[in-house]
mmJSON file of the N, C-alpha and C atoms, coordinates in Angstrom:
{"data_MODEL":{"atom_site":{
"group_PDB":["ATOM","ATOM","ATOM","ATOM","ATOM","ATOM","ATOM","ATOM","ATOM","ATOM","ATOM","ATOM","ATOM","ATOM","ATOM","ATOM","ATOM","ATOM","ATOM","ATOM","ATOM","ATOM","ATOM","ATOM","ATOM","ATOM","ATOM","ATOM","ATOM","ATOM","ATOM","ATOM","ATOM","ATOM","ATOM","ATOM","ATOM","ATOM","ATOM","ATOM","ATOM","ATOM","ATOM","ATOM","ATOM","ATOM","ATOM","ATOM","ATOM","ATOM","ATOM","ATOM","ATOM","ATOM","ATOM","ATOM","ATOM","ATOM","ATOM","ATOM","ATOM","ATOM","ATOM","ATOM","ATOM","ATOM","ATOM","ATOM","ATOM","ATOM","ATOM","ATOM","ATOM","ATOM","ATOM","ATOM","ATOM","ATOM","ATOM","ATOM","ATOM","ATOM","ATOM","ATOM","ATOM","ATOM","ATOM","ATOM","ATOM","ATOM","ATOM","ATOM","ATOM","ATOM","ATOM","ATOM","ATOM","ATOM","ATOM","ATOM","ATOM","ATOM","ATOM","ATOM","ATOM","ATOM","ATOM","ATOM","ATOM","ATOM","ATOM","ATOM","ATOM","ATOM","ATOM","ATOM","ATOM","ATOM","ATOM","ATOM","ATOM","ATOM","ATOM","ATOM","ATOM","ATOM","ATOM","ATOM","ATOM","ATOM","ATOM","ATOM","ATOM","ATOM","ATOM","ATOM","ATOM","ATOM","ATOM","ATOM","ATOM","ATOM","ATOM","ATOM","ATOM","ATOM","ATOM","ATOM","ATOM","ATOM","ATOM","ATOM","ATOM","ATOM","ATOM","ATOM","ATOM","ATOM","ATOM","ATOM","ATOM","ATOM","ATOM","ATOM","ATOM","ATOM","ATOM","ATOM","ATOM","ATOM","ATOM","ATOM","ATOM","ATOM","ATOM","ATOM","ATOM","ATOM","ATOM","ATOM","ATOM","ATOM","ATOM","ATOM","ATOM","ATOM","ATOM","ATOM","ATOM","ATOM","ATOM","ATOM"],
"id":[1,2,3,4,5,6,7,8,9,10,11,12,13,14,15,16,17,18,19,20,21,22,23,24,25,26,27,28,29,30,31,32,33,34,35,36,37,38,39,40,41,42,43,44,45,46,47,48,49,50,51,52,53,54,55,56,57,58,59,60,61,62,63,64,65,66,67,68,69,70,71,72,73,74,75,76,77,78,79,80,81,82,83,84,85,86,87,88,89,90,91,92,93,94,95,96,97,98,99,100,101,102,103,104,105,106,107,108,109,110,111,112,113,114,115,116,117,118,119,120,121,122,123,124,125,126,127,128,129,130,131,132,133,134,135,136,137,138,139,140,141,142,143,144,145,146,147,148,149,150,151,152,153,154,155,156,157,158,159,160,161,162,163,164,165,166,167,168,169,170,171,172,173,174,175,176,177,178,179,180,181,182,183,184,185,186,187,188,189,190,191,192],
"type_symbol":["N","C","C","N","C","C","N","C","C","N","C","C","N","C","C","N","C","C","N","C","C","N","C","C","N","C","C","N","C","C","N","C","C","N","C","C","N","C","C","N","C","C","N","C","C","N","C","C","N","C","C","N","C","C","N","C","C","N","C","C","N","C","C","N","C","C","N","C","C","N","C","C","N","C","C","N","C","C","N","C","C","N","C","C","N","C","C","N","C","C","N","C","C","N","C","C","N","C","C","N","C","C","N","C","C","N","C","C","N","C","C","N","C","C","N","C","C","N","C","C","N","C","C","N","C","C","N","C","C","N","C","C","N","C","C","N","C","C","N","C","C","N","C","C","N","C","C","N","C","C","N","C","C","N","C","C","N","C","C","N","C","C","N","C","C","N","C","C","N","C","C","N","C","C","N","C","C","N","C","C","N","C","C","N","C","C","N","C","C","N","C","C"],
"label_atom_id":["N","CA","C","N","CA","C","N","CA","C","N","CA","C","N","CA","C","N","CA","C","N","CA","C","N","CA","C","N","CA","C","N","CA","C","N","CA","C","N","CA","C","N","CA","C","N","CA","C","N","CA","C","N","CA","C","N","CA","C","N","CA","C","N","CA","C","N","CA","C","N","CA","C","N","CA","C","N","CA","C","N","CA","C","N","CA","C","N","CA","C","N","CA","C","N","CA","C","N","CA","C","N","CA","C","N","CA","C","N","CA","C","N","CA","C","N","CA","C","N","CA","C","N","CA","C","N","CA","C","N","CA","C","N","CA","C","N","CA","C","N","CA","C","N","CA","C","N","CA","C","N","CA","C","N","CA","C","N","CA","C","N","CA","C","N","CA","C","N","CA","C","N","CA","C","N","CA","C","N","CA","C","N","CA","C","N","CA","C","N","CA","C","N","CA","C","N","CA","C","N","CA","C","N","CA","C","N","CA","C","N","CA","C","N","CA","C","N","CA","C","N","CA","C"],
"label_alt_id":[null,null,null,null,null,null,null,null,null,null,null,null,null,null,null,null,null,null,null,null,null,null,null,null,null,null,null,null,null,null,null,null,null,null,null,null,null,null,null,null,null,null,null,null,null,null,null,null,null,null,null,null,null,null,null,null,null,null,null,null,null,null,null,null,null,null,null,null,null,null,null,null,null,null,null,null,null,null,null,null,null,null,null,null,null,null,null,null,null,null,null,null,null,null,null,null,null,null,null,null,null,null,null,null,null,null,null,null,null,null,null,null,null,null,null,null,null,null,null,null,null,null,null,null,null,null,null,null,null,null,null,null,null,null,null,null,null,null,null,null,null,null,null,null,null,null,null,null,null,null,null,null,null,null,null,null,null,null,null,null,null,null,null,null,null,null,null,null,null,null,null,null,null,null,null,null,null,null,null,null,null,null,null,null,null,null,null,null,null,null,null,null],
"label_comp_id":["UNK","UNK","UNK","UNK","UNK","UNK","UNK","UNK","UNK","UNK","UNK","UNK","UNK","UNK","UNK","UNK","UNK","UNK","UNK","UNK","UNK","UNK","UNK","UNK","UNK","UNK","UNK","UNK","UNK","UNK","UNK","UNK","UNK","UNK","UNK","UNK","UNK","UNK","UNK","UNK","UNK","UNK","UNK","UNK","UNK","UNK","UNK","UNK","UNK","UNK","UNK","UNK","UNK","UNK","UNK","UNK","UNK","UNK","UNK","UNK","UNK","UNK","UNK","UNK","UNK","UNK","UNK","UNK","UNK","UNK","UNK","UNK","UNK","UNK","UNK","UNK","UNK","UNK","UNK","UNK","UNK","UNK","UNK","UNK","UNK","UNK","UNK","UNK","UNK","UNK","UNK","UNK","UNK","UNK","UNK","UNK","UNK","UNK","UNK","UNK","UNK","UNK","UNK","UNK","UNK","UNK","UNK","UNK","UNK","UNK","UNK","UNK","UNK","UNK","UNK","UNK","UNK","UNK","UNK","UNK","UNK","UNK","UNK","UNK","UNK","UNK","UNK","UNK","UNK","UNK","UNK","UNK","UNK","UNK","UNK","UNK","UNK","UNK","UNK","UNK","UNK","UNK","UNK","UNK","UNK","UNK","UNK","UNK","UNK","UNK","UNK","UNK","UNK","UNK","UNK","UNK","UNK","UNK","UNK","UNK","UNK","UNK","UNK","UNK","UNK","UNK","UNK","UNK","UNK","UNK","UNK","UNK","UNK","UNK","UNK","UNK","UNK","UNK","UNK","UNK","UNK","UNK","UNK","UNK","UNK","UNK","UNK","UNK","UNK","UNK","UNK","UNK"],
"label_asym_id":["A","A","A","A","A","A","A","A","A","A","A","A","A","A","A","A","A","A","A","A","A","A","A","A","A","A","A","A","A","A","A","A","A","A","A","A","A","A","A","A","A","A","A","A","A","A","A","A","A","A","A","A","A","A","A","A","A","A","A","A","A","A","A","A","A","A","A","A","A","A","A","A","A","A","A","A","A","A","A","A","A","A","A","A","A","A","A","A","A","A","A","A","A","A","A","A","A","A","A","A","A","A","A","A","A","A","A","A","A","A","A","A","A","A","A","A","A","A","A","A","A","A","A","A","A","A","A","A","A","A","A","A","A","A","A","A","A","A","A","A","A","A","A","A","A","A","A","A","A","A","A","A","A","A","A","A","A","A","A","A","A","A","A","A","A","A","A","A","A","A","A","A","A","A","A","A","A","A","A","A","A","A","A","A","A","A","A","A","A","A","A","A"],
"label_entity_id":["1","1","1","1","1","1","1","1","1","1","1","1","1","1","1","1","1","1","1","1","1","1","1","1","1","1","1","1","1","1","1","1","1","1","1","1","1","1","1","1","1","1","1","1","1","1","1","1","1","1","1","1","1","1","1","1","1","1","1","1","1","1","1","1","1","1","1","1","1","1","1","1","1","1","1","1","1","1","1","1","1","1","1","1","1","1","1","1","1","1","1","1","1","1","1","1","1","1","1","1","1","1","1","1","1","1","1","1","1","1","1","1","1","1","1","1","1","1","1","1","1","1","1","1","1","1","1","1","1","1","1","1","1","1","1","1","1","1","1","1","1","1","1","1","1","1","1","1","1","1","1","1","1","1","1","1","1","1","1","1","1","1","1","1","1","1","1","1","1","1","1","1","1","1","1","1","1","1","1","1","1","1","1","1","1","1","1","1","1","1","1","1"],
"label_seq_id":[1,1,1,2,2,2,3,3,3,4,4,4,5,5,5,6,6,6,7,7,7,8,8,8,9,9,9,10,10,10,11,11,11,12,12,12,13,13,13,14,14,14,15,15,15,16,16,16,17,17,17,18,18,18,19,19,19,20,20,20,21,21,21,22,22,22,23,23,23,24,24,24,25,25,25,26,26,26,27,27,27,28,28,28,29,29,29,30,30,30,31,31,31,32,32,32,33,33,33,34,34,34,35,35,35,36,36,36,37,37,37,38,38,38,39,39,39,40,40,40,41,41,41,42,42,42,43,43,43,44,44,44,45,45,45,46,46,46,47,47,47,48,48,48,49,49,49,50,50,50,51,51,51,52,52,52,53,53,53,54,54,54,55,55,55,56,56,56,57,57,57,58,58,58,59,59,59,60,60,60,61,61,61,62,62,62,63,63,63,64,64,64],
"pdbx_PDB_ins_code":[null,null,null,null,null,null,null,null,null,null,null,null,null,null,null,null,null,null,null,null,null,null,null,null,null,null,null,null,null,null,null,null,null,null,null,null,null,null,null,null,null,null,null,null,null,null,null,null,null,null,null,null,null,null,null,null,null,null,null,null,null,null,null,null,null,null,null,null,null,null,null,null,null,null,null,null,null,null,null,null,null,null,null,null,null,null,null,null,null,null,null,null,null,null,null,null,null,null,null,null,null,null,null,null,null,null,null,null,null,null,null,null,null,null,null,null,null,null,null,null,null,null,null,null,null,null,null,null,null,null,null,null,null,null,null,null,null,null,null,null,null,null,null,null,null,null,null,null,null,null,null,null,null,null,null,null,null,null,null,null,null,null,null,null,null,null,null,null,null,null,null,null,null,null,null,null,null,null,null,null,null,null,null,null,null,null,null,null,null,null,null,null],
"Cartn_x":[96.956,97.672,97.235,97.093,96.752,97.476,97.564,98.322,98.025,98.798,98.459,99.752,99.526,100.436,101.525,102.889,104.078,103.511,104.587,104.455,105.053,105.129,105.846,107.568,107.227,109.195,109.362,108.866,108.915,110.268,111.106,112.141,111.407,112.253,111.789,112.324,113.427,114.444,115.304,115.787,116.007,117.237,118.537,119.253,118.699,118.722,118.195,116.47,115.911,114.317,113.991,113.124,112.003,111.008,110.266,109.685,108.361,106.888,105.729,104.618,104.565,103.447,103.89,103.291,103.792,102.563,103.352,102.336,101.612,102.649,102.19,103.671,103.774,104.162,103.868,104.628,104.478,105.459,105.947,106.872,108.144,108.656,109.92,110.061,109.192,109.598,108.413,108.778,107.994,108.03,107.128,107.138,106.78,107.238,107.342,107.05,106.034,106.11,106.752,107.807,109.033,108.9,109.564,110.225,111.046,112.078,113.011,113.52,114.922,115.283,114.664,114.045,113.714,111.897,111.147,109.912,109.385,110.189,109.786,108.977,107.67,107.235,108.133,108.52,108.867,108.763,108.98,108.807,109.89,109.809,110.897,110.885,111.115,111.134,112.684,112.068,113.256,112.912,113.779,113.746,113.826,113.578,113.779,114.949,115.784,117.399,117.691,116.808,117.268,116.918,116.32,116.349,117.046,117.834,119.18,120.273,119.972,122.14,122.797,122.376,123.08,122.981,124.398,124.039,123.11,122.62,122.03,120.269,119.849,118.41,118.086,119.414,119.723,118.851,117.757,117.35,116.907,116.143,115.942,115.182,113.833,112.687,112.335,112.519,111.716,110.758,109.736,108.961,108.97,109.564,110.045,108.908],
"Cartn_y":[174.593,175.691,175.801,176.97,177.309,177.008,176.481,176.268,177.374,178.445,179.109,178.786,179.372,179.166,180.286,179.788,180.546,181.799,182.918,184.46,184.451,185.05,185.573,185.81,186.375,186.988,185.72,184.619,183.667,182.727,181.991,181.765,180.007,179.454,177.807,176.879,177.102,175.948,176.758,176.071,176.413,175.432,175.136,174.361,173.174,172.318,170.47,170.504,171.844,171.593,172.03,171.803,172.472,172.821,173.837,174.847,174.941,174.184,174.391,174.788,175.725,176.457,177.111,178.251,179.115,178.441,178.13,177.78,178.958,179.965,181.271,182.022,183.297,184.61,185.073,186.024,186.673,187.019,188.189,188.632,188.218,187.049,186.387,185.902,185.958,185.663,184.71,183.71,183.137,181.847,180.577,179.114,178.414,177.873,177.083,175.439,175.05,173.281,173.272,172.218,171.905,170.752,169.493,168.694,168.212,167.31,167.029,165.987,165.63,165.231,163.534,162.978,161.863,161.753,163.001,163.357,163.534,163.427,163.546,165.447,165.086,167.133,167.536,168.893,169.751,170.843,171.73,172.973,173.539,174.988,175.394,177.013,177.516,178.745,179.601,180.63,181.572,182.954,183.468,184.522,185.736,186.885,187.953,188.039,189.387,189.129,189.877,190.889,191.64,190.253,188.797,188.308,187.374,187.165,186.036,186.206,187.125,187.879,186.494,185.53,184.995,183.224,182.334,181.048,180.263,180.602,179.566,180.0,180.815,180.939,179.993,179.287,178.66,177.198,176.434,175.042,174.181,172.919,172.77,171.377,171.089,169.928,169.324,168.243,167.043,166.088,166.649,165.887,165.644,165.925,165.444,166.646],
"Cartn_z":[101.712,101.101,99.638,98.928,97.718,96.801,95.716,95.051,93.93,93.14,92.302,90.79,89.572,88.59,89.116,88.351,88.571,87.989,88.113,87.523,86.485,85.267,84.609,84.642,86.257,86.716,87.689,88.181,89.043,88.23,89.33,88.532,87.996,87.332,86.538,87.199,87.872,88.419,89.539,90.978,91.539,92.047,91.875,91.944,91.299,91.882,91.168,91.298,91.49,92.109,90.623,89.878,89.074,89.464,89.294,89.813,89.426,89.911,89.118,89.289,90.694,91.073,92.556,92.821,94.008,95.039,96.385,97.21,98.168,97.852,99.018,98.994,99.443,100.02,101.069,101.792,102.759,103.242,104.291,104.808,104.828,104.597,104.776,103.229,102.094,100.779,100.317,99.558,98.324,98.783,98.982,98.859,97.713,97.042,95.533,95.87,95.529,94.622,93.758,94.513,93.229,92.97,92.031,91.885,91.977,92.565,92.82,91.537,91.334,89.951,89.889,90.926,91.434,91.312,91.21,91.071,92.67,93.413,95.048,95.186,95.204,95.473,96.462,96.734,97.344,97.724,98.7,99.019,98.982,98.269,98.243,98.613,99.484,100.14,99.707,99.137,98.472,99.827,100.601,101.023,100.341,100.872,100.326,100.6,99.597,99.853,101.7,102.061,103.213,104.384,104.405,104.759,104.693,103.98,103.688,103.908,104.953,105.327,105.855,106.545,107.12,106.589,107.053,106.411,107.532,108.708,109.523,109.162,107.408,107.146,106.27,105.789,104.485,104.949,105.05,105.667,104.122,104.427,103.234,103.803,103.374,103.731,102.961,102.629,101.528,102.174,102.781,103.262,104.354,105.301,106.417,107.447],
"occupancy":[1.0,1.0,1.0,1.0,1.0,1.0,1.0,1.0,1.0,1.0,1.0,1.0,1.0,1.0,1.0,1.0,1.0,1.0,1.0,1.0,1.0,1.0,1.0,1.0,1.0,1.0,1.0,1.0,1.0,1.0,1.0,1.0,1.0,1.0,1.0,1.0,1.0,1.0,1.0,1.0,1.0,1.0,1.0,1.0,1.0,1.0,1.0,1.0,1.0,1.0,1.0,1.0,1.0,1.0,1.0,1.0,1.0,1.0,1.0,1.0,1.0,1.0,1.0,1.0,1.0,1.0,1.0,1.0,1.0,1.0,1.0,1.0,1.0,1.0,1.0,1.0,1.0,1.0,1.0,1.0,1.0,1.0,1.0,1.0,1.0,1.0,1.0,1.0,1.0,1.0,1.0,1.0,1.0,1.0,1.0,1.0,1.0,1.0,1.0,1.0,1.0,1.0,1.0,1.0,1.0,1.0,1.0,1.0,1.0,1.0,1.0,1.0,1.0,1.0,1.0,1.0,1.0,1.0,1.0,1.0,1.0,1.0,1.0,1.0,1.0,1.0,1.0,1.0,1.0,1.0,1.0,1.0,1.0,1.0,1.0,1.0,1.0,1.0,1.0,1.0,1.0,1.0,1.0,1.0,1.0,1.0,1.0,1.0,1.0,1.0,1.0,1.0,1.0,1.0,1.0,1.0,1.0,1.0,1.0,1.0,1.0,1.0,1.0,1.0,1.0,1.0,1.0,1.0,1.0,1.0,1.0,1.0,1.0,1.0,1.0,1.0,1.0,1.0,1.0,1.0,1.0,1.0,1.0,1.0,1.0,1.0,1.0,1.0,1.0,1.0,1.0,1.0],
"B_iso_or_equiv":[0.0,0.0,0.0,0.0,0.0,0.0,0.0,0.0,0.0,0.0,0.0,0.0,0.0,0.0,0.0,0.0,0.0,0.0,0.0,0.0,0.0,0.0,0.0,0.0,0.0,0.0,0.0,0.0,0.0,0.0,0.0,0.0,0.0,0.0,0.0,0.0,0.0,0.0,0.0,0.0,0.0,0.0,0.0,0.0,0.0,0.0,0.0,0.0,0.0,0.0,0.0,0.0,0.0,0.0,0.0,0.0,0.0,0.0,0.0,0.0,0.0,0.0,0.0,0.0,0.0,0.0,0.0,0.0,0.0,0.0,0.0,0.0,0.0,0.0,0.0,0.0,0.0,0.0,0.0,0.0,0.0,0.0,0.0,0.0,0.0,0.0,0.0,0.0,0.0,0.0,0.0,0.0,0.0,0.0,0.0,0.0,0.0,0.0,0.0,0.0,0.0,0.0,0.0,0.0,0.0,0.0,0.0,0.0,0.0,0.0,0.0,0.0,0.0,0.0,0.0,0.0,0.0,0.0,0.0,0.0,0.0,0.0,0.0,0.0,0.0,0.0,0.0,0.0,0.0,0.0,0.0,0.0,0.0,0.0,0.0,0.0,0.0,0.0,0.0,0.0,0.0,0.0,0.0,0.0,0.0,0.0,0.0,0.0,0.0,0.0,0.0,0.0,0.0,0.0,0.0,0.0,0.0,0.0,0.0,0.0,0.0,0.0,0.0,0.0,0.0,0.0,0.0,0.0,0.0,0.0,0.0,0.0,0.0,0.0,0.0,0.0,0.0,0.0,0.0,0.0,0.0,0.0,0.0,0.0,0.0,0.0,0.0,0.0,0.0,0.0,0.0,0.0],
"pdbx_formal_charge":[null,null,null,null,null,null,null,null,null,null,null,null,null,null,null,null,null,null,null,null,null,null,null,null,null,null,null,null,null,null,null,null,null,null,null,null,null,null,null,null,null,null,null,null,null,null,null,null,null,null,null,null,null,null,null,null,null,null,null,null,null,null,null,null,null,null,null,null,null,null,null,null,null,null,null,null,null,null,null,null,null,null,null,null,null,null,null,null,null,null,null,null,null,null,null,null,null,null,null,null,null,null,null,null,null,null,null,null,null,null,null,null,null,null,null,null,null,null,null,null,null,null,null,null,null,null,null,null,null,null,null,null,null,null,null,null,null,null,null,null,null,null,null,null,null,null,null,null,null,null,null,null,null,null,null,null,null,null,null,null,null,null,null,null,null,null,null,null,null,null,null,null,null,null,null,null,null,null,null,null,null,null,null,null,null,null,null,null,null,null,null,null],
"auth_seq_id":[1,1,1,2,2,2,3,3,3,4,4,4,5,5,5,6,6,6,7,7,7,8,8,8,9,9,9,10,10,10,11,11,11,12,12,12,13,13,13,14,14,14,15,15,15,16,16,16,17,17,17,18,18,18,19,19,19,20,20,20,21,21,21,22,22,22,23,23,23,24,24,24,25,25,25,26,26,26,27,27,27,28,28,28,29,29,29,30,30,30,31,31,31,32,32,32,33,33,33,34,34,34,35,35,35,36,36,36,37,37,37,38,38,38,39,39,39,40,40,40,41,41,41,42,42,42,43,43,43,44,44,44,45,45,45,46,46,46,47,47,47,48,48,48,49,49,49,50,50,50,51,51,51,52,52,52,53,53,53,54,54,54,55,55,55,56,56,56,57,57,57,58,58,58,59,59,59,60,60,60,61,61,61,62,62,62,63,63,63,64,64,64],
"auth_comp_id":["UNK","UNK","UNK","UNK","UNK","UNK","UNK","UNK","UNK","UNK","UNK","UNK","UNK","UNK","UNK","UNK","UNK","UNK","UNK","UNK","UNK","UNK","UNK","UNK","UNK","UNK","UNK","UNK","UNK","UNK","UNK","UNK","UNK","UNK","UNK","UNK","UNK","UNK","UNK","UNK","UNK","UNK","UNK","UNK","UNK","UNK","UNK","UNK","UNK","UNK","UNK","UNK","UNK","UNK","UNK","UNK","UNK","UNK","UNK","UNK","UNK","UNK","UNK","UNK","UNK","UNK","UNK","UNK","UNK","UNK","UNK","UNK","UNK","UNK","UNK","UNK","UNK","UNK","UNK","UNK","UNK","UNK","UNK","UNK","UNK","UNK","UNK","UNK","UNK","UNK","UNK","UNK","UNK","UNK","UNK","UNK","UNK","UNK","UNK","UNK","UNK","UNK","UNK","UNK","UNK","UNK","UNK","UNK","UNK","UNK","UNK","UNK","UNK","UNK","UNK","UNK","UNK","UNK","UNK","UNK","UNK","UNK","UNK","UNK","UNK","UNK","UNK","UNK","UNK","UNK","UNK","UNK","UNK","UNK","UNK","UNK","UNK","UNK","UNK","UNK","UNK","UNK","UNK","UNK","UNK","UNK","UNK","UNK","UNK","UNK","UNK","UNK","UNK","UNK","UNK","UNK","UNK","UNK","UNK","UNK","UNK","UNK","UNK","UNK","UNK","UNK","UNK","UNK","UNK","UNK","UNK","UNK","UNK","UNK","UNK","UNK","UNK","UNK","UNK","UNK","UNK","UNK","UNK","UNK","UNK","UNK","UNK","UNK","UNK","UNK","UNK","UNK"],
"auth_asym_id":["A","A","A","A","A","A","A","A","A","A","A","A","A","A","A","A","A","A","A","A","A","A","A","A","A","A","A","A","A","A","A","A","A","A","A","A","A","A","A","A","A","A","A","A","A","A","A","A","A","A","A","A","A","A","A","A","A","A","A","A","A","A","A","A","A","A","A","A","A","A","A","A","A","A","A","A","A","A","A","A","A","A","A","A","A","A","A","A","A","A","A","A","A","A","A","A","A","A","A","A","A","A","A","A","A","A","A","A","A","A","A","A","A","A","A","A","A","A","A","A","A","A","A","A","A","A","A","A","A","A","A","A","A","A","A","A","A","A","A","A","A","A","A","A","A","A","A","A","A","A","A","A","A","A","A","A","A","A","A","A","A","A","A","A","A","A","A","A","A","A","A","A","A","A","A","A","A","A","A","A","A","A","A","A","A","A","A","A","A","A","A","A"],
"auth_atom_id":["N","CA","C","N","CA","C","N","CA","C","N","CA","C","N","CA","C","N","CA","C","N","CA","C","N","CA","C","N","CA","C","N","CA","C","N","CA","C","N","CA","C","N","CA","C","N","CA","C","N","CA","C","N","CA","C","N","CA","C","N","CA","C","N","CA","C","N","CA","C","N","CA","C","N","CA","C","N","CA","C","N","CA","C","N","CA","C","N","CA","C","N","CA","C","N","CA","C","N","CA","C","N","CA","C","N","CA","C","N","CA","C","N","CA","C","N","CA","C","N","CA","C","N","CA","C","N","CA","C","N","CA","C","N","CA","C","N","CA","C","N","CA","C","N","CA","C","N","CA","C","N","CA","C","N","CA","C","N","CA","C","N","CA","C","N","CA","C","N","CA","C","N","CA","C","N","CA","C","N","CA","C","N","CA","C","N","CA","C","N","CA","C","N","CA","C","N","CA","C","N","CA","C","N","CA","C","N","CA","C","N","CA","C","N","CA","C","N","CA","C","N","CA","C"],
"pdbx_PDB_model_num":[1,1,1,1,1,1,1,1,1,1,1,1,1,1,1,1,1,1,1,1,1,1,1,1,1,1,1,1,1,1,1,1,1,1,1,1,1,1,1,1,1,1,1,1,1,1,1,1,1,1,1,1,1,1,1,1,1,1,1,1,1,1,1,1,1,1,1,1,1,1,1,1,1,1,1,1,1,1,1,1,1,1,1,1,1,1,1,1,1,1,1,1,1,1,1,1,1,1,1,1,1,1,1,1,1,1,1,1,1,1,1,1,1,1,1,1,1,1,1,1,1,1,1,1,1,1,1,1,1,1,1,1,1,1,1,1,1,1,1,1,1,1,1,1,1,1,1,1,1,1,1,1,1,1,1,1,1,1,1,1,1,1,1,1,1,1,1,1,1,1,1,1,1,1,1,1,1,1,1,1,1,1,1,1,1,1,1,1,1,1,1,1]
}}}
């Protein structure tokens, strides 16, 4: 996967994740390399909002 620099309008922090390069986009929203407050990398997938109506889109992976 590509790793590119954040955007300008890209957010910095995302709950406890810090936020330091976009891994990709596409139809369902944005994937982020984060940090975790522990230094563990992460992925962090923000949906678009017409894709977040519901709580069973809400998941969340540290490696696993």
């Amino acid at each position: 996967m590509a790793r590119t620099s954040l955007r300008p309008d890209d957010p910095t922090r995302i709950g406890h994740y810090r936020l330091t390069a976009r891994l990709g986009s596409g139809g369902m929203g944005v994937v982020y390399l984060g940090v975790a407050w522990d230094g563990t990398p992460v992925a962090v997938k923000v949906l678009r909002p017409d894709m977040a109506g519901t709580r069973s889109t809400a998941t969340g992976s540290a490696g696993r």
